[in-house]
C-alpha positions, 0 to 999 in steps of 0.5 A: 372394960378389959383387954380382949385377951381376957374375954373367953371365946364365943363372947361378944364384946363392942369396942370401948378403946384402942391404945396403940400409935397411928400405925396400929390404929390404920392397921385395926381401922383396915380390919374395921375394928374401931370403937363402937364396933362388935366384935365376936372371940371366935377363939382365943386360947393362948396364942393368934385371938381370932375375931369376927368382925361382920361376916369377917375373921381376922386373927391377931397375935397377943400383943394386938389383942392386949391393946384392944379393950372391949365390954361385953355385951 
């Protein structure tokens, strides 16, 4: 299990855990990011890490991403 700032583009990962406060949490669960959830590392290169989750993006910034821990599959 590691952050997802750690996982290298074009990986897909499912979500083990979330570490943050009721406000991230609300804010991750609206972009359907929840445990269990698969998520592709369509980039990540330093700055915004963006995701694919579905047949959506979403990008999140350093900070976010560093609190999302995931497991490749």
């Amino acid at each position: 299990m590691c952050p997802v700032t750690a996982i290298s583009a074009g990986k897909r990962v499912e979500v083990v855990k979330l570490l943050g406060g009721n406000t991230f949490l609300t804010r991750l669960e609206e972009m359907g990011i929840l445990p269990g959830t698969t998520l592709e590392i369509v980039s990540n290169g330093g700055g915004p890490v963006m995701l694919g989750v579905g047949n959506s993006r979403f990008a999140v910034g350093q900070g976010i991403a560093s609190r999302i821990f995931v497991r490749e599959i």
